[in-house]
FIKE-911568 format. One record per residue: residue number from 1; x, y, z of N, C-alpha, C, O in turn. Coordinates in steps of 0.1 Angstrom, whole numbers, padded with zeros to 4 digits. Layout:
<milo n="NUM" n_c1="X" n_c2="Y" n_c3="Z" ca_c1="X" ca_c2="Y" ca_c3="Z" c_c1="X" c_c2="Y" c_c3="Z" o_c1="X" o_c2="Y" o_c3="Z"/>
...
//
This chain:
<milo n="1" n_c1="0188" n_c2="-0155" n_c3="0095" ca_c1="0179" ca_c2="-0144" ca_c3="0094" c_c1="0166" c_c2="-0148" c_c3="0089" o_c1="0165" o_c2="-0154" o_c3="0078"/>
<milo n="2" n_c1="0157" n_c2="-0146" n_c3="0095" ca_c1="0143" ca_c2="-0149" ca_c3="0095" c_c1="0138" c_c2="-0137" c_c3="0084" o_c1="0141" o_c2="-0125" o_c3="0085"/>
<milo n="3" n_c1="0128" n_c2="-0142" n_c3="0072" ca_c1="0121" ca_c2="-0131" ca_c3="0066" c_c1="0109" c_c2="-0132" c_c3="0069" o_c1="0104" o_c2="-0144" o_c3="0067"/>
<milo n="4" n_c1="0099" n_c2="-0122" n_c3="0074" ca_c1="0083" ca_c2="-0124" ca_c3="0077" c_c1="0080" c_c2="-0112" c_c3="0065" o_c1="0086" o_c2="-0102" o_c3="0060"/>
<milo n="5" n_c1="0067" n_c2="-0119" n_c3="0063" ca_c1="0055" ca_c2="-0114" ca_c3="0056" c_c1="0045" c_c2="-0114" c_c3="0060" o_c1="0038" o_c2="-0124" o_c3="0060"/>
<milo n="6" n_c1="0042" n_c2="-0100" n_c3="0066" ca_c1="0028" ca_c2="-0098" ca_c3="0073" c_c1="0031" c_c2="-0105" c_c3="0088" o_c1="0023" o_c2="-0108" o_c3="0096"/>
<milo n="7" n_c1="0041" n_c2="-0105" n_c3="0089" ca_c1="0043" ca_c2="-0113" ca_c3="0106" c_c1="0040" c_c2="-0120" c_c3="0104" o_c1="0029" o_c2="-0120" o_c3="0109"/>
<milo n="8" n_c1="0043" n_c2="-0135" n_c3="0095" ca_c1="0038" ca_c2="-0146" ca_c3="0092" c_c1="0053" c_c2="-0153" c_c3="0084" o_c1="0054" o_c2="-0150" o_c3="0072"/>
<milo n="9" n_c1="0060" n_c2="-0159" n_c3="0088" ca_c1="0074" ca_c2="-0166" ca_c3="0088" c_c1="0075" c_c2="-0174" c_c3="0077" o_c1="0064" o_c2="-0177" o_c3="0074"/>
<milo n="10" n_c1="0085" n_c2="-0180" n_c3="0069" ca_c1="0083" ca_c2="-0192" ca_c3="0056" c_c1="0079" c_c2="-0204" c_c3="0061" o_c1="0076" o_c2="-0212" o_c3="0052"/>
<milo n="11" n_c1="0079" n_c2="-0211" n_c3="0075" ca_c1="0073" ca_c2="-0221" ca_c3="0075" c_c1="0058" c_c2="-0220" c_c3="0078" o_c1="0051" o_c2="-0230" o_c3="0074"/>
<milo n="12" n_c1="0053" n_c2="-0208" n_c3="0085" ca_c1="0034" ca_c2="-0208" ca_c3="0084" c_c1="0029" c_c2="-0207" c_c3="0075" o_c1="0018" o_c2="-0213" o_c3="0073"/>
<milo n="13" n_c1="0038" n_c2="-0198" n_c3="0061" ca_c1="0032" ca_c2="-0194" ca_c3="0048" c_c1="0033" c_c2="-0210" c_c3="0045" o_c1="0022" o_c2="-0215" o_c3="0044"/>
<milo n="14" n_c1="0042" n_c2="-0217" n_c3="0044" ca_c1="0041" ca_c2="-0231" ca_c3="0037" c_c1="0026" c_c2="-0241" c_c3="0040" o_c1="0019" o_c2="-0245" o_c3="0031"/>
<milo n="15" n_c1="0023" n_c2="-0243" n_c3="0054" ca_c1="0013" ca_c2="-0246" ca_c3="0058" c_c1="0006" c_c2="-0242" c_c3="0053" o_c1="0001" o_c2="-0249" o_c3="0044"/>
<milo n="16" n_c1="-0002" n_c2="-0224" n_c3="0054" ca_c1="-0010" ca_c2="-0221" ca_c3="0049" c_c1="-0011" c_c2="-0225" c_c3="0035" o_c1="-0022" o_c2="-0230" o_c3="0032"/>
<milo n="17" n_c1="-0003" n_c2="-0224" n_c3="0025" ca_c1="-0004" ca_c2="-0230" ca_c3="0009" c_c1="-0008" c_c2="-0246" c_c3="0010" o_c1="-0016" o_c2="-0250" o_c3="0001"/>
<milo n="18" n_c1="-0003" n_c2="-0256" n_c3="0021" ca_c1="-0008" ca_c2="-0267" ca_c3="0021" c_c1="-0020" c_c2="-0269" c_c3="0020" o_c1="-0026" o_c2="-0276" o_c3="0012"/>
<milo n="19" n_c1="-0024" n_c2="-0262" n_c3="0030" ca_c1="-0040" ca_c2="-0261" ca_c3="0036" c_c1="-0052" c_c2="-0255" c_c3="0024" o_c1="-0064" o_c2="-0256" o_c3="0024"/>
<milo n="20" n_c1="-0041" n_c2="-0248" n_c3="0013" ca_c1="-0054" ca_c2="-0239" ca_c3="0003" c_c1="-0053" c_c2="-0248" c_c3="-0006" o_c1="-0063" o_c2="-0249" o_c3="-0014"/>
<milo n="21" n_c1="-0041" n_c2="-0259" n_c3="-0009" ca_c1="-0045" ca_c2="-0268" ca_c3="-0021" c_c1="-0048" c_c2="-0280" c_c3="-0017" o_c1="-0050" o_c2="-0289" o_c3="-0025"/>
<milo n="22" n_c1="-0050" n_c2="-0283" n_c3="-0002" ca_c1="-0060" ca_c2="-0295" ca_c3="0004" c_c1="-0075" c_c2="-0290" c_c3="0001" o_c1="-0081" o_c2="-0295" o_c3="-0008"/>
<milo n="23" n_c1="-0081" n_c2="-0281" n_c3="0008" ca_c1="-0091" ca_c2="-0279" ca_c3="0005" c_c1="-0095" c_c2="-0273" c_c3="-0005" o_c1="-0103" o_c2="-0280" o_c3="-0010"/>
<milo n="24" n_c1="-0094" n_c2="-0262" n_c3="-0013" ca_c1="-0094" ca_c2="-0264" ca_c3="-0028" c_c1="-0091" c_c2="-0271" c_c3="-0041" o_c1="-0096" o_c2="-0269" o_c3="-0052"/>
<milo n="25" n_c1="-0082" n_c2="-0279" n_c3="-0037" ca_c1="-0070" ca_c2="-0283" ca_c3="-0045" c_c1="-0067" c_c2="-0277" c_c3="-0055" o_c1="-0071" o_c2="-0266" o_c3="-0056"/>
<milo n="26" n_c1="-0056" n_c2="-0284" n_c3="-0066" ca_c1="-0050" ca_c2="-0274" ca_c3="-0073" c_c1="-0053" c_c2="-0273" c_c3="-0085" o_c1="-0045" o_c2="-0267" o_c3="-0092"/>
<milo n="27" n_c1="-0064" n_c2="-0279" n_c3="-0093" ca_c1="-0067" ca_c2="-0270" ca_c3="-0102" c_c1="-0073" c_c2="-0259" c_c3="-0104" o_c1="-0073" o_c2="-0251" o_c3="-0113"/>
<milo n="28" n_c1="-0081" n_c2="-0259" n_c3="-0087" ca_c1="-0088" ca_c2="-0243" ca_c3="-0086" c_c1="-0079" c_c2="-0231" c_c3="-0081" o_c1="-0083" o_c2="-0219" o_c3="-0081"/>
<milo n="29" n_c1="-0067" n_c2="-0235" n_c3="-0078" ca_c1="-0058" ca_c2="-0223" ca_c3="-0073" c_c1="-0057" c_c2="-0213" c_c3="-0084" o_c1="-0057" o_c2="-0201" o_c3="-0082"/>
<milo n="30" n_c1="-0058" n_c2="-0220" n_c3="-0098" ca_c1="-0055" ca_c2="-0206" ca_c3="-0104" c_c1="-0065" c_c2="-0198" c_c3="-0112" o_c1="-0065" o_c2="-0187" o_c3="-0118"/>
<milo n="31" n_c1="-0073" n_c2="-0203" n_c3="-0109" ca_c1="-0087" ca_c2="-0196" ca_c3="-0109" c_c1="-0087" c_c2="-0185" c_c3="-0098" o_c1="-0088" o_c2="-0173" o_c3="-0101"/>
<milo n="32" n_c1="-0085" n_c2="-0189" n_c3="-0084" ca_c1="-0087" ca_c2="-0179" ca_c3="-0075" c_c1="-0079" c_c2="-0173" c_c3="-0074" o_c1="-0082" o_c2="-0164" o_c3="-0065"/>
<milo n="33" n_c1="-0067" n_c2="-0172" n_c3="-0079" ca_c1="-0053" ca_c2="-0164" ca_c3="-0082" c_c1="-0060" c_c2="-0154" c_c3="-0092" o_c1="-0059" o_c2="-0142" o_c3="-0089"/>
<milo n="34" n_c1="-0066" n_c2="-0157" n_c3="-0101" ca_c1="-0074" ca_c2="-0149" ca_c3="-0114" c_c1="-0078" c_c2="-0139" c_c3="-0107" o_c1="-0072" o_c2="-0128" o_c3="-0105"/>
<milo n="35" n_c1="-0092" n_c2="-0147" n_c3="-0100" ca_c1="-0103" ca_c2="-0136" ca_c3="-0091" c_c1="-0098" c_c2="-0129" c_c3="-0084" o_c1="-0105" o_c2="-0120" o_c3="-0079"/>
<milo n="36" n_c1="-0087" n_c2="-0129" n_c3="-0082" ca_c1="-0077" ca_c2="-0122" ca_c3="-0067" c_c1="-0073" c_c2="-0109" c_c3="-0078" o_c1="-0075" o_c2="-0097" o_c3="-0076"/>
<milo n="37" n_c1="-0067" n_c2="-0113" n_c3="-0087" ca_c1="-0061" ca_c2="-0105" ca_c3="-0094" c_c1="-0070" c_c2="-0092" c_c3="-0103" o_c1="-0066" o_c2="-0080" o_c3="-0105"/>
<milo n="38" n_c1="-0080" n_c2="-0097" n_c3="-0108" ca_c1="-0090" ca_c2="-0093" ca_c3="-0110" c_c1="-0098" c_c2="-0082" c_c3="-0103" o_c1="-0102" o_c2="-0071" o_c3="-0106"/>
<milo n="39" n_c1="-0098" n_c2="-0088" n_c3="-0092" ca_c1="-0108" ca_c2="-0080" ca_c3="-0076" c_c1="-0094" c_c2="-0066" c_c3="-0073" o_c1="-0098" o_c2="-0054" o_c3="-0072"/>
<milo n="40" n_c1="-0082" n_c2="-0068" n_c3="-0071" ca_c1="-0069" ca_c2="-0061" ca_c3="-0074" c_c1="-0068" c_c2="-0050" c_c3="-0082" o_c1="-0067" o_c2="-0038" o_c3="-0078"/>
<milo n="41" n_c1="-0069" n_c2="-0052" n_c3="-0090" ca_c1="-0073" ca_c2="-0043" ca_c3="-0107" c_c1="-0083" c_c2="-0036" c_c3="-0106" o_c1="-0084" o_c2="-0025" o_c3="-0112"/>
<milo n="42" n_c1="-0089" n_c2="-0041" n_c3="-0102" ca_c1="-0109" ca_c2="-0032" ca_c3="-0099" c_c1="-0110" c_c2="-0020" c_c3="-0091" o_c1="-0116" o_c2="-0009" o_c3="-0092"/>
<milo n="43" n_c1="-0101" n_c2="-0026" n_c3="-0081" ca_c1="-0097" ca_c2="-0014" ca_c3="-0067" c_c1="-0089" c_c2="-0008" c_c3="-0076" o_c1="-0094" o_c2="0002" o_c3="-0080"/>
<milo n="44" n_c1="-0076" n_c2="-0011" n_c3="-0081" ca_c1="-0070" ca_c2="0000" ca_c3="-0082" c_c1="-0072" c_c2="0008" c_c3="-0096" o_c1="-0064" o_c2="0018" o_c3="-0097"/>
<milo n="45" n_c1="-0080" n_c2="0007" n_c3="-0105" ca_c1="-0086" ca_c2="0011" ca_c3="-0115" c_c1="-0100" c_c2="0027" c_c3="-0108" o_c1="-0103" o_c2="0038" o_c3="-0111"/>
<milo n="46" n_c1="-0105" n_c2="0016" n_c3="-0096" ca_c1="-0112" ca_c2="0027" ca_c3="-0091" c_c1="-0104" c_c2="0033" c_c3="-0085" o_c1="-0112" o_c2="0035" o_c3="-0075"/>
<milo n="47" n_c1="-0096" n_c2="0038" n_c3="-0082" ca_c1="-0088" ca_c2="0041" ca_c3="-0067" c_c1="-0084" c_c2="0054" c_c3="-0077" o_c1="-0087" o_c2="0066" o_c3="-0074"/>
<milo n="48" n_c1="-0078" n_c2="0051" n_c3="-0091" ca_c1="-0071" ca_c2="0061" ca_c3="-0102" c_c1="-0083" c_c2="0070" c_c3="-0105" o_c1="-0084" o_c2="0082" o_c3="-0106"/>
<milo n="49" n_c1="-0093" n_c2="0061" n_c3="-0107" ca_c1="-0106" ca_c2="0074" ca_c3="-0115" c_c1="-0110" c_c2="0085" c_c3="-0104" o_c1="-0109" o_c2="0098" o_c3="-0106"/>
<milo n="50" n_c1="-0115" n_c2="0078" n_c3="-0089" ca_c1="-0112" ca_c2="0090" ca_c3="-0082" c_c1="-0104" c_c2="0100" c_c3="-0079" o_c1="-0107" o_c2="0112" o_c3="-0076"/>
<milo n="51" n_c1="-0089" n_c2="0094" n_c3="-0081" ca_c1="-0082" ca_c2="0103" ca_c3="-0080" c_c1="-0082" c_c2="0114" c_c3="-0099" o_c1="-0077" o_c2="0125" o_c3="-0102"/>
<milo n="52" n_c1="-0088" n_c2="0106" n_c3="-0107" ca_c1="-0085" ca_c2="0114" ca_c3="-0121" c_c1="-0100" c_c2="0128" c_c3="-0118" o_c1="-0099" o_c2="0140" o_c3="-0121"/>
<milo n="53" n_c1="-0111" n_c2="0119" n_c3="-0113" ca_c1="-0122" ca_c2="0131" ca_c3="-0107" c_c1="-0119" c_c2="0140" c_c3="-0102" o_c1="-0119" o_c2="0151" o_c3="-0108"/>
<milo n="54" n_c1="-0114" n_c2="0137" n_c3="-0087" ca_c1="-0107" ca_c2="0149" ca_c3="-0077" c_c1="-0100" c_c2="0161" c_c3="-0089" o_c1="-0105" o_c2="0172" o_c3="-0093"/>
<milo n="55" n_c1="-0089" n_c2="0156" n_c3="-0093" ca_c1="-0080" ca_c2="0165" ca_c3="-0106" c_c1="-0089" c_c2="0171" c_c3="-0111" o_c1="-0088" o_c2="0183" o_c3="-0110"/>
<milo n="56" n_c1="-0101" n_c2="0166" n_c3="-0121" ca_c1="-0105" ca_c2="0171" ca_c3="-0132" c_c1="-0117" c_c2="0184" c_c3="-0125" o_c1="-0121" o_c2="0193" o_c3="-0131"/>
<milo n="57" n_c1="-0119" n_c2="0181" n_c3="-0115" ca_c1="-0128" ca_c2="0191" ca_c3="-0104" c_c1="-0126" c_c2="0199" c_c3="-0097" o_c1="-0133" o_c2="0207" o_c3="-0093"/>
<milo n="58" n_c1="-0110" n_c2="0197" n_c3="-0095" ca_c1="-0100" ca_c2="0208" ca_c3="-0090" c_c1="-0097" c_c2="0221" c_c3="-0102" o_c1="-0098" o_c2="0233" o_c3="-0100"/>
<milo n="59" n_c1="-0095" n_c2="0216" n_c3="-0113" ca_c1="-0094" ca_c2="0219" ca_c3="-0126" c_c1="-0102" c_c2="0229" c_c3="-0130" o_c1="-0098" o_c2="0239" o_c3="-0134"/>
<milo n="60" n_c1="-0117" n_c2="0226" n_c3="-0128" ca_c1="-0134" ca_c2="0228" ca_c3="-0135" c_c1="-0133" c_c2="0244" c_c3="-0125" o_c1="-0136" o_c2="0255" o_c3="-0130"/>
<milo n="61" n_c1="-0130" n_c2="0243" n_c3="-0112" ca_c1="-0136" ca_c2="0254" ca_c3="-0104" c_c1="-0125" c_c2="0263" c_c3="-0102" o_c1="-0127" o_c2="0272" o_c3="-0094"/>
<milo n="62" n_c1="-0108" n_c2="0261" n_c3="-0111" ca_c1="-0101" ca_c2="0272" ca_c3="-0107" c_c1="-0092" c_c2="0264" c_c3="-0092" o_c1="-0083" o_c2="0269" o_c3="-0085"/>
<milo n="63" n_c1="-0098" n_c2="0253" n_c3="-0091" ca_c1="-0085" ca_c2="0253" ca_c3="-0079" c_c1="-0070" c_c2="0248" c_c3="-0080" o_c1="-0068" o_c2="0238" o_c3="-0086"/>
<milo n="64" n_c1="-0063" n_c2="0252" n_c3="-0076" ca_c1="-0048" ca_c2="0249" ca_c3="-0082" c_c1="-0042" c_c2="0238" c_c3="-0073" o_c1="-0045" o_c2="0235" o_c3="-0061"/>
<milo n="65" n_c1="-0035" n_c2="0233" n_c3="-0082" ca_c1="-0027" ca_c2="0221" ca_c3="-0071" c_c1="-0019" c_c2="0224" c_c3="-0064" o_c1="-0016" o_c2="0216" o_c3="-0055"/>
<milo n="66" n_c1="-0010" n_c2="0239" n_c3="-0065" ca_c1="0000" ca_c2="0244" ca_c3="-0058" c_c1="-0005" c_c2="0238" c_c3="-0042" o_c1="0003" o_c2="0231" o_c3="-0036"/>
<milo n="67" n_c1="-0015" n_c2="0241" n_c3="-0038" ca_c1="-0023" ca_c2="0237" ca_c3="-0026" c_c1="-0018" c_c2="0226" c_c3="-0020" o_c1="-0013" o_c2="0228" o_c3="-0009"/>
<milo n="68" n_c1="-0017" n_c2="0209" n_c3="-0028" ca_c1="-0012" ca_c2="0199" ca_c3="-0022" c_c1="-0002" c_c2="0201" c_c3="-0022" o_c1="0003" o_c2="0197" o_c3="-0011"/>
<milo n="69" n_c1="0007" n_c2="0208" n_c3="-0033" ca_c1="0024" ca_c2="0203" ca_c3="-0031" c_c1="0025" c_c2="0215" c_c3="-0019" o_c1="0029" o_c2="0209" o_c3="-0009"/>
<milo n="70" n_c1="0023" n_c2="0226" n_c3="-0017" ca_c1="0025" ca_c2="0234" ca_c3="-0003" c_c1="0024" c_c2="0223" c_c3="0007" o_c1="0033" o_c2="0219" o_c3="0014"/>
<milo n="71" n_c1="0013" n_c2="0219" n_c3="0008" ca_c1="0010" ca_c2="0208" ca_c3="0022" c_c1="0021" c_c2="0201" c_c3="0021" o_c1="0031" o_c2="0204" o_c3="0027"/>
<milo n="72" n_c1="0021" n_c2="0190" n_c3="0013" ca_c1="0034" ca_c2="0182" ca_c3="0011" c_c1="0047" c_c2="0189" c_c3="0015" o_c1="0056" o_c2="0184" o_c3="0022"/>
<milo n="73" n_c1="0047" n_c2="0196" n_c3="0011" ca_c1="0063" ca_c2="0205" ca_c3="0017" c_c1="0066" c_c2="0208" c_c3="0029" o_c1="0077" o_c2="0205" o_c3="0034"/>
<milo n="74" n_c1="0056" n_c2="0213" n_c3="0036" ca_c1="0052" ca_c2="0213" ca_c3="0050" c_c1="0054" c_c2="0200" c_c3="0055" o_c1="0063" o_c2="0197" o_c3="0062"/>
<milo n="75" n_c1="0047" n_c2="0193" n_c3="0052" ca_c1="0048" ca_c2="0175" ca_c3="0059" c_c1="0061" c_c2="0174" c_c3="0058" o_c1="0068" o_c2="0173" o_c3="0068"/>
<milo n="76" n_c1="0066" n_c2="0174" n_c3="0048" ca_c1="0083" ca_c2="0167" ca_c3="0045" c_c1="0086" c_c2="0180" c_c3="0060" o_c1="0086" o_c2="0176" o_c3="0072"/>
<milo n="77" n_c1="0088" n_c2="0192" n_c3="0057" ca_c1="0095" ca_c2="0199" ca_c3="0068" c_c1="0095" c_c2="0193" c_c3="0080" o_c1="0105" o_c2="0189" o_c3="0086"/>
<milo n="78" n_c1="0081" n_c2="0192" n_c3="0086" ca_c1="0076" ca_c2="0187" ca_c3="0099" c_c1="0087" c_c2="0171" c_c3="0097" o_c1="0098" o_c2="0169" o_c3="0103"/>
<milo n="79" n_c1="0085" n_c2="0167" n_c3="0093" ca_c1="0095" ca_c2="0149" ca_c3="0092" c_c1="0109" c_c2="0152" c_c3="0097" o_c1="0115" o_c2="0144" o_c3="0104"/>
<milo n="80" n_c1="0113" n_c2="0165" n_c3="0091" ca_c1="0126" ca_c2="0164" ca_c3="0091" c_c1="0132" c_c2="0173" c_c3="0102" o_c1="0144" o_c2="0173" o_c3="0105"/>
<milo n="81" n_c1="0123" n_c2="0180" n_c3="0107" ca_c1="0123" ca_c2="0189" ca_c3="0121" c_c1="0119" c_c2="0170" c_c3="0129" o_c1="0131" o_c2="0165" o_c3="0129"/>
<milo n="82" n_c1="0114" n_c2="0164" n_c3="0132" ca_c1="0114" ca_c2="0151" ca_c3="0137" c_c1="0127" c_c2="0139" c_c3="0137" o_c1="0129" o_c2="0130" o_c3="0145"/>
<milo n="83" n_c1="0131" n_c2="0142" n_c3="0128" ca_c1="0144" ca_c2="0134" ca_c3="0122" c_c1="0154" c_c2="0136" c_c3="0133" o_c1="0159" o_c2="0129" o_c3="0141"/>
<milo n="84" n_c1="0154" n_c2="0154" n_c3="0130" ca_c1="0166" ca_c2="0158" ca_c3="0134" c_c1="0164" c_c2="0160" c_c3="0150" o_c1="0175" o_c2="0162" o_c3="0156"/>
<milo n="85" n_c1="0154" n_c2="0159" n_c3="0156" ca_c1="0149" ca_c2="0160" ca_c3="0168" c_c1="0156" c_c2="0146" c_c3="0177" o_c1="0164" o_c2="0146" o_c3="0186"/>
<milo n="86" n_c1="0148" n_c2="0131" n_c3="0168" ca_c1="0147" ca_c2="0120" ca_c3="0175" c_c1="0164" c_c2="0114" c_c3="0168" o_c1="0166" o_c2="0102" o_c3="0169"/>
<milo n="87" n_c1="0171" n_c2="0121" n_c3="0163" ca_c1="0181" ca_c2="0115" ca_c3="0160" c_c1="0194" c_c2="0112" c_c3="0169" o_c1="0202" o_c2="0104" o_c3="0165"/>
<milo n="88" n_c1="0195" n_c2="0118" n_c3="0178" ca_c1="0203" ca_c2="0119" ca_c3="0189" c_c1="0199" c_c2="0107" c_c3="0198" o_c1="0207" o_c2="0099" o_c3="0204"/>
<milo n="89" n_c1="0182" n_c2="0107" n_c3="0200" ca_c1="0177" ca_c2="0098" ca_c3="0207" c_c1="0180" c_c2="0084" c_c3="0199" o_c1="0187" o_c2="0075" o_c3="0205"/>
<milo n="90" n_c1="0173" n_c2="0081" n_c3="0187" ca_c1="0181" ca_c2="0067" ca_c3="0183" c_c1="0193" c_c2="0063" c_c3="0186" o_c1="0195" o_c2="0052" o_c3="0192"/>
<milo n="91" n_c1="0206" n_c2="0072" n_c3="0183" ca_c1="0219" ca_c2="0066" ca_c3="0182" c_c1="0222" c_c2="0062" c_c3="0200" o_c1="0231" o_c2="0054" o_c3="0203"/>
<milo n="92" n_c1="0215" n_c2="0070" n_c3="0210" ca_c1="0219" ca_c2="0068" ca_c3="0224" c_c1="0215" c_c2="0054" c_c3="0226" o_c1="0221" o_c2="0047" o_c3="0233"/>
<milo n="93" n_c1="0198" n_c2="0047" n_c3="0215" ca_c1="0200" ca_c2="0029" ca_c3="0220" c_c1="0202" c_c2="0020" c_c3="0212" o_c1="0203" o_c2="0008" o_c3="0216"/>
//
């Protein structure tokens, strides 16, 4: 049993790692492992504040969140009107 990551198999990922500590070598890997992690954190640090904005602006004007979880409810519905739709169809292949 074959495991891929990103459609990318354990013997390409091996090459690929060959190839980043040939040309960087390895005492800079963990530097750019830093920066990587770093650049990671930044997004997802920003990613939370907009979403803490959105909330606090929803909040400011009276809008209620009942709003998302209704949608959400609906979505799950619709999924499972789909489920139960294509479910006959999976088990036939």
């Amino acid at each position: 049993m074959n495991v891929y990551f990103l459609f990318i198999g354990g013997p390409e990922i091996f090459v690929i790692m060959l190839i980043v500590v040939m040309v960087f070598g390895a005492d800079k890997i963990p530097d750019i492992a830093r920066g990587l992690g770093k650049g990671i954190r930044q997004v997802k640090d920003a990613t939370n504040d907009i979403k803490r904005e959105i909330n606090d602006s929803s909040k400011e004007h009276g809008l209620d969140n009942s709003i998302g979880k209704d949608i959400k409810k609906e979505i799950d519905s619709v999924k499972e009107n789909i489920d139960d739709l294509t479910g006959p169809i999976k088990r036939q292949l």
